[in-house]
N, CA, C and O atoms as a GROMACS GRO file, in nm:
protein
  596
    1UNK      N    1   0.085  -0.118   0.000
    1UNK     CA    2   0.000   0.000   0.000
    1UNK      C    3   0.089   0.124   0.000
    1UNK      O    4   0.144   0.143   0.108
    2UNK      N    5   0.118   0.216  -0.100
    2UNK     CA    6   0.143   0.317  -0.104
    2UNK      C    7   0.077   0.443   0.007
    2UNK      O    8  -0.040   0.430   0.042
    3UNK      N    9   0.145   0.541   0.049
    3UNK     CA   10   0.080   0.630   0.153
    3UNK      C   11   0.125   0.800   0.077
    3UNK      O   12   0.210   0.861   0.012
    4UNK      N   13   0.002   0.807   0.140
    4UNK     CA   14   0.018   0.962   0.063
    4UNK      C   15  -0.003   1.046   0.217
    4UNK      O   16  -0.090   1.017   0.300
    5UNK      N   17   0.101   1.157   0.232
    5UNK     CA   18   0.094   1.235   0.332
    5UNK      C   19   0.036   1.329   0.327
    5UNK      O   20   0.033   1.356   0.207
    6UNK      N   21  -0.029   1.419   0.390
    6UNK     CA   22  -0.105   1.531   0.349
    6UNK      C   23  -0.065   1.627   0.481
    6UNK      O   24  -0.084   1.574   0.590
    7UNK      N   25  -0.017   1.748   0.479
    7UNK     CA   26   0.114   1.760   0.564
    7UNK      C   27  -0.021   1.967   0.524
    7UNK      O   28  -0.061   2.018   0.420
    8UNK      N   29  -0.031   1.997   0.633
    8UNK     CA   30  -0.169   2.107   0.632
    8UNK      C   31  -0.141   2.191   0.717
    8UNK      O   32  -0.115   2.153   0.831
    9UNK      N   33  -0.138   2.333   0.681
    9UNK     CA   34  -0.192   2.429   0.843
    9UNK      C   35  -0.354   2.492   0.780
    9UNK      O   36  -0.387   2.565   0.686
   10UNK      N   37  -0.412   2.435   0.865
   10UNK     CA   38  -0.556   2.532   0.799
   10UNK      C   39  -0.634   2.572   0.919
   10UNK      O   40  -0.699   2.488   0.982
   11UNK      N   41  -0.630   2.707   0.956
   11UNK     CA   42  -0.638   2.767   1.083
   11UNK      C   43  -0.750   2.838   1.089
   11UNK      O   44  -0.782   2.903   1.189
   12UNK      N   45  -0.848   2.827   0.940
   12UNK     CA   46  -0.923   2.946   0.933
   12UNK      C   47  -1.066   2.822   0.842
   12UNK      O   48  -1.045   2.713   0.788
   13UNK      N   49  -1.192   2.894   0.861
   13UNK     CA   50  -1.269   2.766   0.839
   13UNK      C   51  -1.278   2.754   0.669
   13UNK      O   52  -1.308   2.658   0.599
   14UNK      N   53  -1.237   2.894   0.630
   14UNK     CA   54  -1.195   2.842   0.469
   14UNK      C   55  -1.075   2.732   0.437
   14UNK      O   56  -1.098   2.626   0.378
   15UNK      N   57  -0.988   2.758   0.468
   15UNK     CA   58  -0.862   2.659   0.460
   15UNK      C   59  -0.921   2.523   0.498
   15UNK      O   60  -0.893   2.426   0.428
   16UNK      N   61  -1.013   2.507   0.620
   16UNK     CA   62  -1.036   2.401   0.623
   16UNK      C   63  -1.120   2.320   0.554
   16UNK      O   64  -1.119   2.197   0.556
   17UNK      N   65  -1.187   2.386   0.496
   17UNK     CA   66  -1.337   2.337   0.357
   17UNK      C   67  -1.260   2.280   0.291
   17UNK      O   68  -1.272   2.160   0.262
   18UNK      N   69  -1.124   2.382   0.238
   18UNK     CA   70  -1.080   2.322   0.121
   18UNK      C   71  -0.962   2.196   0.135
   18UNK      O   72  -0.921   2.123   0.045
   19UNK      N   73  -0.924   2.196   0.282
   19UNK     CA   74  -0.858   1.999   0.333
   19UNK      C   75  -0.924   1.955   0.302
   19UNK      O   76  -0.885   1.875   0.217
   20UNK      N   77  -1.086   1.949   0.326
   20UNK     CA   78  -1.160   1.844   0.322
   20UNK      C   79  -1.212   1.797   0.195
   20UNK      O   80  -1.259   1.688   0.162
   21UNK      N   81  -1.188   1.919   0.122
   21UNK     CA   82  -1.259   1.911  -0.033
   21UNK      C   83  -1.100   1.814  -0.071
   21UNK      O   84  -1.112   1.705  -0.125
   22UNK      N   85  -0.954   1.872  -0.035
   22UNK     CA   86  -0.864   1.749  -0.109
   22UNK      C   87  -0.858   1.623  -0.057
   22UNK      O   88  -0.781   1.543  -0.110
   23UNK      N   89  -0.936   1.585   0.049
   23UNK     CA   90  -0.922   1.515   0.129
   23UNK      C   91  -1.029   1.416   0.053
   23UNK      O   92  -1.005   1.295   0.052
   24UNK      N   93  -1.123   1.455   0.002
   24UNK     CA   94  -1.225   1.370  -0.009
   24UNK      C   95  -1.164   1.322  -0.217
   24UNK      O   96  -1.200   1.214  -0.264
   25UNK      N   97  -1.099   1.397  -0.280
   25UNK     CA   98  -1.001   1.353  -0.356
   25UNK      C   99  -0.910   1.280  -0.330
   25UNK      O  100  -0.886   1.217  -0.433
   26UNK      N  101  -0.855   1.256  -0.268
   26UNK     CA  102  -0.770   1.144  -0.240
   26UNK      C  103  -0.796   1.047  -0.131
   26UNK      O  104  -0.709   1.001  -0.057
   27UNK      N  105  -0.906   1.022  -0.126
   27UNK     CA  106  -0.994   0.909  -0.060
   27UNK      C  107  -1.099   0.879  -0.122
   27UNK      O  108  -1.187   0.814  -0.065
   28UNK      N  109  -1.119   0.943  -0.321
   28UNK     CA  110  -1.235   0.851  -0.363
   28UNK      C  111  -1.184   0.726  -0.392
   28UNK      O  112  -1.075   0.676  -0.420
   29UNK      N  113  -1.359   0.675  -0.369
   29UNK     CA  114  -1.343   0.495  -0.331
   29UNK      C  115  -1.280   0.459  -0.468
   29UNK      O  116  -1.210   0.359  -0.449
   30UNK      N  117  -1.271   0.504  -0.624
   30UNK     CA  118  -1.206   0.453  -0.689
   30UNK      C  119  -1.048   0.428  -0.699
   30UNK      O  120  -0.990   0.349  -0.774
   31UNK      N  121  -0.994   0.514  -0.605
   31UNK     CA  122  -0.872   0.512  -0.570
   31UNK      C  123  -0.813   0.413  -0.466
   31UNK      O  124  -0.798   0.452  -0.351
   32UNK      N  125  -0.779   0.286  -0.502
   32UNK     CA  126  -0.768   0.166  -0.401
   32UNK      C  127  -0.558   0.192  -0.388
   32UNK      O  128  -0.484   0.245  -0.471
   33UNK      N  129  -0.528   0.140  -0.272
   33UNK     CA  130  -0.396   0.091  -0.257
   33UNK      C  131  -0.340   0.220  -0.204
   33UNK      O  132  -0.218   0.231  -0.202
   34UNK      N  133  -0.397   0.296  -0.170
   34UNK     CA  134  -0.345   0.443  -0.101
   34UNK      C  135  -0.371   0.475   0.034
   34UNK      O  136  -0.463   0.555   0.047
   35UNK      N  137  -0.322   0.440   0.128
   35UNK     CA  138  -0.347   0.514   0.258
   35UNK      C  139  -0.331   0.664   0.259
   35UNK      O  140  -0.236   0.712   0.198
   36UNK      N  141  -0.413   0.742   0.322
   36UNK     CA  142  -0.391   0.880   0.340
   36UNK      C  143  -0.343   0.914   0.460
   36UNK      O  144  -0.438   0.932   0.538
   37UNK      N  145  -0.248   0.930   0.507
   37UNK     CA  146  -0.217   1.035   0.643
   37UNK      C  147  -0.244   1.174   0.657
   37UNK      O  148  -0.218   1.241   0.556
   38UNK      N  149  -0.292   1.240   0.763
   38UNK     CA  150  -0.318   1.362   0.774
   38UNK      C  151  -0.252   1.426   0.868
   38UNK      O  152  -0.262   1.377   0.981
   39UNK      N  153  -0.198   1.505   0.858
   39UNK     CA  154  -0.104   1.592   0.951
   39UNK      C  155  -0.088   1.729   0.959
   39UNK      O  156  -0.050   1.807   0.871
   40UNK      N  157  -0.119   1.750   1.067
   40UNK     CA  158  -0.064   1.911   1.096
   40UNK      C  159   0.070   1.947   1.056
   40UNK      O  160   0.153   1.856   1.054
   41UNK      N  161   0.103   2.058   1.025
   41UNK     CA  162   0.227   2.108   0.944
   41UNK      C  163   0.303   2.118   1.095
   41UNK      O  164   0.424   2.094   1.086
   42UNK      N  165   0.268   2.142   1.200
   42UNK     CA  166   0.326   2.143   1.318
   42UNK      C  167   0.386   2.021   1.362
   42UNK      O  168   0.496   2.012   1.416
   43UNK      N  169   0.311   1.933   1.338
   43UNK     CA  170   0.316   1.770   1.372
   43UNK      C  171   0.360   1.692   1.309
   43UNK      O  172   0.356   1.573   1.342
   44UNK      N  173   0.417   1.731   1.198
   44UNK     CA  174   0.462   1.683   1.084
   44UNK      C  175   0.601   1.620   1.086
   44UNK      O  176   0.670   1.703   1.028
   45UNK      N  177   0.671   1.530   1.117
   45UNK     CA  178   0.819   1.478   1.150
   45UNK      C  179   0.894   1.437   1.008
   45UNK      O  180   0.838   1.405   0.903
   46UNK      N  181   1.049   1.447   1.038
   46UNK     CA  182   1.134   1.304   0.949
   46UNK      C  183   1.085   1.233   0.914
   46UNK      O  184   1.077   1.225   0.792
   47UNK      N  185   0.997   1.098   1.027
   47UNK     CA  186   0.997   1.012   1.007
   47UNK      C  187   0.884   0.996   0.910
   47UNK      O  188   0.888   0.919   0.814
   48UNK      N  189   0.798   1.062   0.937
   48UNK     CA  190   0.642   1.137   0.836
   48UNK      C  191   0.629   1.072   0.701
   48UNK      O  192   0.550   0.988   0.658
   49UNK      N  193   0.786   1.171   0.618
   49UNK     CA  194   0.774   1.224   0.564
   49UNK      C  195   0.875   1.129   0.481
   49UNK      O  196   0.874   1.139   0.358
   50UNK      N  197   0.983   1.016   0.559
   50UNK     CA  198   1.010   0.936   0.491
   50UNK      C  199   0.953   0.802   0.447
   50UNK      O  200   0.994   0.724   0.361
   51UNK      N  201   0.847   0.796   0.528
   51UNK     CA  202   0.713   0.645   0.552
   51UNK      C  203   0.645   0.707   0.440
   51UNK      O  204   0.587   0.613   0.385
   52UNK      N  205   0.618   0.823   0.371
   52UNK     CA  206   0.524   0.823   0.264
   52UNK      C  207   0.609   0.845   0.083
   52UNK      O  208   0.715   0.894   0.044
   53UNK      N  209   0.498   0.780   0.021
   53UNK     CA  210   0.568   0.738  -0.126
   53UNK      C  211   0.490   0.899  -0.218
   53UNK      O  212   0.481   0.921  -0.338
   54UNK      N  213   0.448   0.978  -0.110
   54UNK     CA  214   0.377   1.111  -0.202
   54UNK      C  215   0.328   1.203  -0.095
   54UNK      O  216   0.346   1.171   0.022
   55UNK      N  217   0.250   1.349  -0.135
   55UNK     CA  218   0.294   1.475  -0.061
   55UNK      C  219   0.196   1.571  -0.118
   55UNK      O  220   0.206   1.647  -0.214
   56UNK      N  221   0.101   1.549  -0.038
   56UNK     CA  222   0.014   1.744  -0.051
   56UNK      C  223   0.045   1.824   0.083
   56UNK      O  224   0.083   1.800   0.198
   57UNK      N  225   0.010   1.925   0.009
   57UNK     CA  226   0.101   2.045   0.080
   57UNK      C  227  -0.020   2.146   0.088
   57UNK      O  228  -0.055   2.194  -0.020
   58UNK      N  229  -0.115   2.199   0.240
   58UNK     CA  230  -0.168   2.280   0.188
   58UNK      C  231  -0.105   2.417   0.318
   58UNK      O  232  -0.033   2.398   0.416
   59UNK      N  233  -0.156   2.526   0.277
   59UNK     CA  234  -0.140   2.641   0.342
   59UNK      C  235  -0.179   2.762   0.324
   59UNK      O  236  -0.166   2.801   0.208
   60UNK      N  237  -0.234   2.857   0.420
   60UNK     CA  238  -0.285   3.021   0.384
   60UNK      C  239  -0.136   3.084   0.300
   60UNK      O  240  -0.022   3.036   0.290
   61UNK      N  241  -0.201   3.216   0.247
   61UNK     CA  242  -0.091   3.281   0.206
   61UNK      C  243  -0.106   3.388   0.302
   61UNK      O  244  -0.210   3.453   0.318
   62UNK      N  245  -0.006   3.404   0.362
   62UNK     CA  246   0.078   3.526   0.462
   62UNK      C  247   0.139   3.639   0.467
   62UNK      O  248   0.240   3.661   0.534
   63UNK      N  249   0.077   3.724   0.388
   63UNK     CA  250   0.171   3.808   0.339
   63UNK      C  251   0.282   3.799   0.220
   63UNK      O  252   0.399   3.836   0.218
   64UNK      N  253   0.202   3.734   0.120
   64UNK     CA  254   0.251   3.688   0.056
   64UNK      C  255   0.370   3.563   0.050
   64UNK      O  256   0.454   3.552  -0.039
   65UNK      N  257   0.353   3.474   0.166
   65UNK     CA  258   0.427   3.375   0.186
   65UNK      C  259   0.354   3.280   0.257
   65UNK      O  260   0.258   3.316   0.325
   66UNK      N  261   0.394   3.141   0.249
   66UNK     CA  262   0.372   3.031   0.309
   66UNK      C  263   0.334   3.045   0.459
   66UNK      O  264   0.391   3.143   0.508
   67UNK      N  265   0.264   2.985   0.539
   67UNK     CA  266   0.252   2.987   0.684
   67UNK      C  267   0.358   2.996   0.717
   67UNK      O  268   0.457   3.008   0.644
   68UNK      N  269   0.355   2.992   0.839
   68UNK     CA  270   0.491   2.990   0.913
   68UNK      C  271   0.483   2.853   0.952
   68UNK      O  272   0.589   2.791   0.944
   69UNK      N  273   0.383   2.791   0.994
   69UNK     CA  274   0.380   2.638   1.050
   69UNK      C  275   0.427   2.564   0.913
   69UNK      O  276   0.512   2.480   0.944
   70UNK      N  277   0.405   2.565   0.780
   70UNK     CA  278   0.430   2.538   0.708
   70UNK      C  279   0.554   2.547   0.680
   70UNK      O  280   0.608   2.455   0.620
   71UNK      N  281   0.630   2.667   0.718
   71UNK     CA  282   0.761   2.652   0.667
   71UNK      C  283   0.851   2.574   0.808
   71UNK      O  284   0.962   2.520   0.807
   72UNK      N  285   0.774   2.590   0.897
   72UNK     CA  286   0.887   2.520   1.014
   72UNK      C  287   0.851   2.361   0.978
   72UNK      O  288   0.942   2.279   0.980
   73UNK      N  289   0.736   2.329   0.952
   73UNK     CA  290   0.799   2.194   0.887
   73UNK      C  291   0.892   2.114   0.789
   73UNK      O  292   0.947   2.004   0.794
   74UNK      N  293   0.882   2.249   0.666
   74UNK     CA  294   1.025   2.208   0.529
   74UNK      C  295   1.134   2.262   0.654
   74UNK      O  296   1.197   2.159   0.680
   75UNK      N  297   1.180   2.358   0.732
   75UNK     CA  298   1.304   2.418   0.809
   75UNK      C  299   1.296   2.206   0.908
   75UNK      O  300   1.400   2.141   0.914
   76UNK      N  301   1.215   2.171   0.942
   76UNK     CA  302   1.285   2.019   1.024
   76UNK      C  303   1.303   1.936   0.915
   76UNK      O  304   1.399   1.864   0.944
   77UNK      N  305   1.260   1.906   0.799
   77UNK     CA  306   1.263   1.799   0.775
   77UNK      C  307   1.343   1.833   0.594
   77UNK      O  308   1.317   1.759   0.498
   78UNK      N  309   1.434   1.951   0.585
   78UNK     CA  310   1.460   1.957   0.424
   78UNK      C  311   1.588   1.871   0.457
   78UNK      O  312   1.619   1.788   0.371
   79UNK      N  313   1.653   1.879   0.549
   79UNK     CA  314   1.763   1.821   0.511
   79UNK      C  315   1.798   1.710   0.552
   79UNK      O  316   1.893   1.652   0.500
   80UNK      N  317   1.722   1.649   0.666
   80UNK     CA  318   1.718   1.510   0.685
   80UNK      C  319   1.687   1.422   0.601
   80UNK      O  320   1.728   1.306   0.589
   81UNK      N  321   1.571   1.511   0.510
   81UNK     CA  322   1.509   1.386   0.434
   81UNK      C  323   1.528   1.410   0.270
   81UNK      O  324   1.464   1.355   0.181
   82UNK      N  325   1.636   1.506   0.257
   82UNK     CA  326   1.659   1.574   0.124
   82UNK      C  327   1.734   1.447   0.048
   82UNK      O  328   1.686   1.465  -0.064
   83UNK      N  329   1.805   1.350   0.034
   83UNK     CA  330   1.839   1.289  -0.045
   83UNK      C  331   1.734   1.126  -0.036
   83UNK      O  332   1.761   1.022  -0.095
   84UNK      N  333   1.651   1.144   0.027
   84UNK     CA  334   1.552   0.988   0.072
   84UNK      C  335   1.465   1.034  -0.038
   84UNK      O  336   1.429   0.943  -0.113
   85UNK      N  337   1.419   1.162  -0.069
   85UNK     CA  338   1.244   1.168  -0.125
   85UNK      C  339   1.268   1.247  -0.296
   85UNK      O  340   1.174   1.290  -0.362
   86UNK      N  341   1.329   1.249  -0.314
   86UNK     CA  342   1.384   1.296  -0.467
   86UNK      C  343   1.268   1.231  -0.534
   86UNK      O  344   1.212   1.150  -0.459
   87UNK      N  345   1.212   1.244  -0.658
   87UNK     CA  346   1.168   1.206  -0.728
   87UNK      C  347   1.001   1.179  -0.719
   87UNK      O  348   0.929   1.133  -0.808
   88UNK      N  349   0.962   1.222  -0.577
   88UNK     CA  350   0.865   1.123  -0.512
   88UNK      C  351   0.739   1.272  -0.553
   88UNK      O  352   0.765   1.392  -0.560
   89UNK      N  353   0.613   1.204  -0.572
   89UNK     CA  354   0.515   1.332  -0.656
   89UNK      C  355   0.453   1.403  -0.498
   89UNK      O  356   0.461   1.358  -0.384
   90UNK      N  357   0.401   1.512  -0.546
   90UNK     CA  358   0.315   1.614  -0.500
   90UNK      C  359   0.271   1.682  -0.507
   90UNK      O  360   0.321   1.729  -0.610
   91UNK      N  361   0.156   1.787  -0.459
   91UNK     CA  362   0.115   1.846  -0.539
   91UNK      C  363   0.015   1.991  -0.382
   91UNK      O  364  -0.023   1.964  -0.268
   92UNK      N  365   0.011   2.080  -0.434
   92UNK     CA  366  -0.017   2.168  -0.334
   92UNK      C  367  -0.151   2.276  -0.367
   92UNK      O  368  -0.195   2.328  -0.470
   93UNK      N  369  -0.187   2.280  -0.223
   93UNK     CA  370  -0.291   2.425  -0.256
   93UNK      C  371  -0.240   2.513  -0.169
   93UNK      O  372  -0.170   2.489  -0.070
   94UNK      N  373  -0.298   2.665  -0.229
   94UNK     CA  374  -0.296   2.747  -0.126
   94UNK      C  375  -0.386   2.865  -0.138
   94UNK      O  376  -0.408   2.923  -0.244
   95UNK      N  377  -0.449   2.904   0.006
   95UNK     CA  378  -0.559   3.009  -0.003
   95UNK      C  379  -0.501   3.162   0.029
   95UNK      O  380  -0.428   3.192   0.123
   96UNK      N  381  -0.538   3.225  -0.047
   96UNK     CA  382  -0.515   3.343   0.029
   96UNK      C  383  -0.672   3.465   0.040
   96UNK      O  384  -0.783   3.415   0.025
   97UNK      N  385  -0.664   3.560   0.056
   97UNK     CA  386  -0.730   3.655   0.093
   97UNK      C  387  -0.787   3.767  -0.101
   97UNK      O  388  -0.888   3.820  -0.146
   98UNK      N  389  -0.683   3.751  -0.132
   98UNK     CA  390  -0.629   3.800  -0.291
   98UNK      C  391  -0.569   3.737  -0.376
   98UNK      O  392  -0.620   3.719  -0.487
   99UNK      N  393  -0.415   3.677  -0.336
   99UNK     CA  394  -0.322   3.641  -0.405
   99UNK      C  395  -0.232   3.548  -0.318
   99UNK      O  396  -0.184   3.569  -0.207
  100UNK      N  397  -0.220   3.426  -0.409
  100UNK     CA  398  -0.155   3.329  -0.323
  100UNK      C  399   0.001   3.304  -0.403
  100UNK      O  400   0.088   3.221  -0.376
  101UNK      N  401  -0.002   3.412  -0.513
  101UNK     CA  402   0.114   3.357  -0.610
  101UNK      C  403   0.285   3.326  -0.537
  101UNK      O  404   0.371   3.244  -0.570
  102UNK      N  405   0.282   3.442  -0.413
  102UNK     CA  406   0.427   3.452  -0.346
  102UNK      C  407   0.416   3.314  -0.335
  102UNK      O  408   0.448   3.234  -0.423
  103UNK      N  409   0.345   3.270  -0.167
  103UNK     CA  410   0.322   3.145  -0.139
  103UNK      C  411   0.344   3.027  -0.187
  103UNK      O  412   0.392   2.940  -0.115
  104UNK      N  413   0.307   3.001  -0.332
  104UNK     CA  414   0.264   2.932  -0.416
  104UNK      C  415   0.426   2.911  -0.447
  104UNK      O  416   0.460   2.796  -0.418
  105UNK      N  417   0.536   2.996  -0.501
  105UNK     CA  418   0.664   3.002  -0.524
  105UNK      C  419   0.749   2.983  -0.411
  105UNK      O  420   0.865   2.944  -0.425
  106UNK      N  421   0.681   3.016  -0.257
  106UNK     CA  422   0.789   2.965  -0.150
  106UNK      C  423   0.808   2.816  -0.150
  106UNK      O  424   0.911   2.750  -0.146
  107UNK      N  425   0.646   2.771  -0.157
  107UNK     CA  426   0.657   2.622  -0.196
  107UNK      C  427   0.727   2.540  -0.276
  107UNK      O  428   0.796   2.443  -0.246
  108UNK      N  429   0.702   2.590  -0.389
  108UNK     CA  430   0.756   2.518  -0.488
  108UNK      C  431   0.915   2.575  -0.480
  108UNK      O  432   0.981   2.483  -0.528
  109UNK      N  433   0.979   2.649  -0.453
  109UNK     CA  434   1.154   2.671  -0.432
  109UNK      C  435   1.206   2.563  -0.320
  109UNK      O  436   1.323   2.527  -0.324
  110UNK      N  437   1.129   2.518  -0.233
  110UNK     CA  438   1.154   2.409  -0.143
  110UNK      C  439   1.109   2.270  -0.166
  110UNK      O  440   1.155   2.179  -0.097
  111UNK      N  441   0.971   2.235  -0.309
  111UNK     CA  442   1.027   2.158  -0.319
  111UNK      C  443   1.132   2.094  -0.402
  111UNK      O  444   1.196   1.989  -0.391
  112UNK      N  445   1.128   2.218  -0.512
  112UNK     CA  446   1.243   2.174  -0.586
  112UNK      C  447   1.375   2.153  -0.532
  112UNK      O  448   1.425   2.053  -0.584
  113UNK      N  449   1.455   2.211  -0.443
  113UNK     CA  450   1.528   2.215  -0.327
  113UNK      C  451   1.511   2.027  -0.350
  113UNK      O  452   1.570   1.941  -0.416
  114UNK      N  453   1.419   2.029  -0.273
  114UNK     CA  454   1.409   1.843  -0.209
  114UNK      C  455   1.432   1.745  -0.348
  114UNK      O  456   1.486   1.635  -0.355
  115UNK      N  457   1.384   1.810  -0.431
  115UNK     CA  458   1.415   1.688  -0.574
  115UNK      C  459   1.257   1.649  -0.577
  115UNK      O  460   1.245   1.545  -0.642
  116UNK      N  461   1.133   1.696  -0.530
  116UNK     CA  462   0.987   1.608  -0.520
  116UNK      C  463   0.953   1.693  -0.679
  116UNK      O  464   1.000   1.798  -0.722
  117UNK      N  465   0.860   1.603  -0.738
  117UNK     CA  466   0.783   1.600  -0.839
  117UNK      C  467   0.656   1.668  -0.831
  117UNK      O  468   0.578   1.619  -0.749
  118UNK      N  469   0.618   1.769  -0.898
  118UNK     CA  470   0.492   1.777  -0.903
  118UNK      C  471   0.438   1.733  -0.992
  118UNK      O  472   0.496   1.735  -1.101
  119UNK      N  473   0.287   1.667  -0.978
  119UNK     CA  474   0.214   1.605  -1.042
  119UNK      C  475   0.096   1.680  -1.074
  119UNK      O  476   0.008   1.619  -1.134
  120UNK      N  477   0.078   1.812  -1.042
  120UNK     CA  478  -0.027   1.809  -1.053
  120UNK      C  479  -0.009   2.040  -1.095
  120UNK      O  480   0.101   2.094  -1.079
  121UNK      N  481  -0.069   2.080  -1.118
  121UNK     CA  482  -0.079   2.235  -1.131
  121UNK      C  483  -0.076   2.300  -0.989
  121UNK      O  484  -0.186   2.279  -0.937
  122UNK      N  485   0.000   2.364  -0.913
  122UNK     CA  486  -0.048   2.403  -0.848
  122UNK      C  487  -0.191   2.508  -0.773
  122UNK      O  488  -0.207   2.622  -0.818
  123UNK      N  489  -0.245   2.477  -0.707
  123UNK     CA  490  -0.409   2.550  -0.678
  123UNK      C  491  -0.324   2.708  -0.592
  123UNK      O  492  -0.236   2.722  -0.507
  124UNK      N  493  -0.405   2.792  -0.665
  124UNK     CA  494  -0.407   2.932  -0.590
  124UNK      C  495  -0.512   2.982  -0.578
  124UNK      O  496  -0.556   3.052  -0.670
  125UNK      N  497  -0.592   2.959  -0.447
  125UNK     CA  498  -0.726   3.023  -0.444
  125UNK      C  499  -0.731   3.114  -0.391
  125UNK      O  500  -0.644   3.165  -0.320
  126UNK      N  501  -0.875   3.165  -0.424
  126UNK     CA  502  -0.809   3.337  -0.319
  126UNK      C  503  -1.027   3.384  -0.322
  126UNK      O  504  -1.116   3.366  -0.405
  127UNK      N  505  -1.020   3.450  -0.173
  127UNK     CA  506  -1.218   3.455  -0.138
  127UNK      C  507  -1.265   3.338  -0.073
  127UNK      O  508  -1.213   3.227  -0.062
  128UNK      N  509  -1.340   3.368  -0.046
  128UNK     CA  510  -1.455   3.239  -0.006
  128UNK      C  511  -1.466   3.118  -0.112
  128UNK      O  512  -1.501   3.119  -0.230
  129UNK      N  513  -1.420   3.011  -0.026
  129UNK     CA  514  -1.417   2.888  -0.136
  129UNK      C  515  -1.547   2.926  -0.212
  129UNK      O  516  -1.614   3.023  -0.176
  130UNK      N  517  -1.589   2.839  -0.332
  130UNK     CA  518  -1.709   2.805  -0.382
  130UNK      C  519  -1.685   2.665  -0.434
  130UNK      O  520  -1.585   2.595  -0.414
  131UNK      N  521  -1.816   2.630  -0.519
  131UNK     CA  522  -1.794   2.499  -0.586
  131UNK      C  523  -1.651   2.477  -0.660
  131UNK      O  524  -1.576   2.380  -0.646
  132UNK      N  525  -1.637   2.565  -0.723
  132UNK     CA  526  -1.546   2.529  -0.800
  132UNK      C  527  -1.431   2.535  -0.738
  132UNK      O  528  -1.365   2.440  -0.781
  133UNK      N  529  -1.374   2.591  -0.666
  133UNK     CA  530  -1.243   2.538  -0.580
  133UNK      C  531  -1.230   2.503  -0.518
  133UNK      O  532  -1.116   2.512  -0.473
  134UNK      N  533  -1.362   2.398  -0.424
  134UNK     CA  534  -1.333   2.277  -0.385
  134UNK      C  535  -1.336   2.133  -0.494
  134UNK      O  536  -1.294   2.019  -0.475
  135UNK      N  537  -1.395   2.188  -0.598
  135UNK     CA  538  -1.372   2.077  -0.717
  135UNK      C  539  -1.196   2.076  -0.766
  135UNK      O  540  -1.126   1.990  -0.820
  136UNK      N  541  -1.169   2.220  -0.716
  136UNK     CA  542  -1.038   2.237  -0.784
  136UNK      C  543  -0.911   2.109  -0.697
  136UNK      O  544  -0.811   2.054  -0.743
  137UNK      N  545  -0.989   2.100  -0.534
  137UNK     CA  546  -0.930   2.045  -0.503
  137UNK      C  547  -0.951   1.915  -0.487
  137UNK      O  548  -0.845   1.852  -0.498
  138UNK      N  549  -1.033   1.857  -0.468
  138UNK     CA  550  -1.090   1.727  -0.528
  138UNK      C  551  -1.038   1.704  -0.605
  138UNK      O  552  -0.997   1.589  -0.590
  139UNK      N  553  -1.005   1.745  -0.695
  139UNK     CA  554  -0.906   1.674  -0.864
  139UNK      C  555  -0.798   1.668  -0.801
  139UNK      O  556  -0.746   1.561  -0.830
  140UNK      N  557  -0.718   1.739  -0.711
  140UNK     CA  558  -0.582   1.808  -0.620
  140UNK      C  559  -0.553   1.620  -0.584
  140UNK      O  560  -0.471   1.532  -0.610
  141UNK      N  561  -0.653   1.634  -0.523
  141UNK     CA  562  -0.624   1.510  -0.384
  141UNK      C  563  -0.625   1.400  -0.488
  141UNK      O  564  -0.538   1.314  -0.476
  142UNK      N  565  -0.691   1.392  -0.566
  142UNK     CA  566  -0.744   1.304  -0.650
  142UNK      C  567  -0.604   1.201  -0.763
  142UNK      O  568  -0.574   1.086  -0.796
  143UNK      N  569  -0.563   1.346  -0.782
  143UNK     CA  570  -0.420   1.336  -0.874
  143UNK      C  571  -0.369   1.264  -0.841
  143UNK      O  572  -0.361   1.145  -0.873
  144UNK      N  573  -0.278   1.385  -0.692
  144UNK     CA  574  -0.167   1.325  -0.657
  144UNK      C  575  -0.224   1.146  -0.589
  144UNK      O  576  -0.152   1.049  -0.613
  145UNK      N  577  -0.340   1.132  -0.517
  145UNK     CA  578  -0.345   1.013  -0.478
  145UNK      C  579  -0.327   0.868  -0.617
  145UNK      O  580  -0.286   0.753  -0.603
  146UNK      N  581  -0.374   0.938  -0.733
  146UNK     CA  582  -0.363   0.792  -0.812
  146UNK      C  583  -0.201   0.831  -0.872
  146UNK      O  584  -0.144   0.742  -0.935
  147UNK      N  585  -0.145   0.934  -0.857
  147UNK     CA  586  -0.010   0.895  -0.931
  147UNK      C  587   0.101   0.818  -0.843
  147UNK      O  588   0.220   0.801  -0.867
  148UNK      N  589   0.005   0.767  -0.710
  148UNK     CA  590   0.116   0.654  -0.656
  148UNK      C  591   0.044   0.484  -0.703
  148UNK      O  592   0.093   0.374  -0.679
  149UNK      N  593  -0.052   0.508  -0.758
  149UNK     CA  594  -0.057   0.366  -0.806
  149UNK      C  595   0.030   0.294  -0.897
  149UNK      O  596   0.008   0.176  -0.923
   0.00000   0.00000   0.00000
């Protein structure tokens, strides 16, 4: 069984609609052989992060940057686990207020850093979720969960 980590700060009840909207993407029932882990970006360890074969990434945008819980998890775990996870897919959202584009680039400079794959477009949402960007993330969860089959 492949495991997909899902590694989150969502502090605000929008951020959290939209875990659940990737969440319920990478736990449709057509998607067999995938365990999902869920984790706080706080809670998030080494060992996490080397037990899983894949990687969503979600987080507010902050001033034009990544959480901070978000980044103290890549600050524990880039270099312990920087030559173990090379190659390995993922794929990320992020909400902001307006503009998630900074954010969106802190991410992706760390994971390229790590050697991880994205599989998928990254999501930049920005307002009050609606249908469509929890569909956006549904496909999110959806992706990255079947590109470990």
């Amino acid at each position: 069984m492949s495991v997909l980590l899902v590694v989150h700060h969502t502090p605000s009840p929008a951020t959290r609609e939209l875990l659940e909207a990737v969440l319920a993407g990478a736990r449709d029932p057509e998607i067999t052989g995938v365990d999902v882990h869920v984790v706080p970006a706080l809670g998030a360890t080494v060992p996490d992060v080397l037990a899983a074969d894949g990687y969503l990434f979600g987080t507010p945008a902050n001033f034009g940057y990544m959480s901070g819980a978000l980044k103290h998890f890549f600050d524990t775990v880039y270099y312990p686990c920087l030559d173990a996870v090379e190659g390995r897919p993922f794929g990320v959202w992020v909400h902001g207020g307006d503009d998630a584009t900074g954010a969106v680039r802190s991410v992706q400079k760390l994971t390229t850093g790590m050697g991880l794959t994205s599989v998928a477009a990254p999501l930049e949402l920005a307002g009050a979720p609606d249908a469509a960007a929890r569909a956006a993330c549904r496909e999110l969860g959806a992706v990255v969960a079947a590109s470990l089959l």
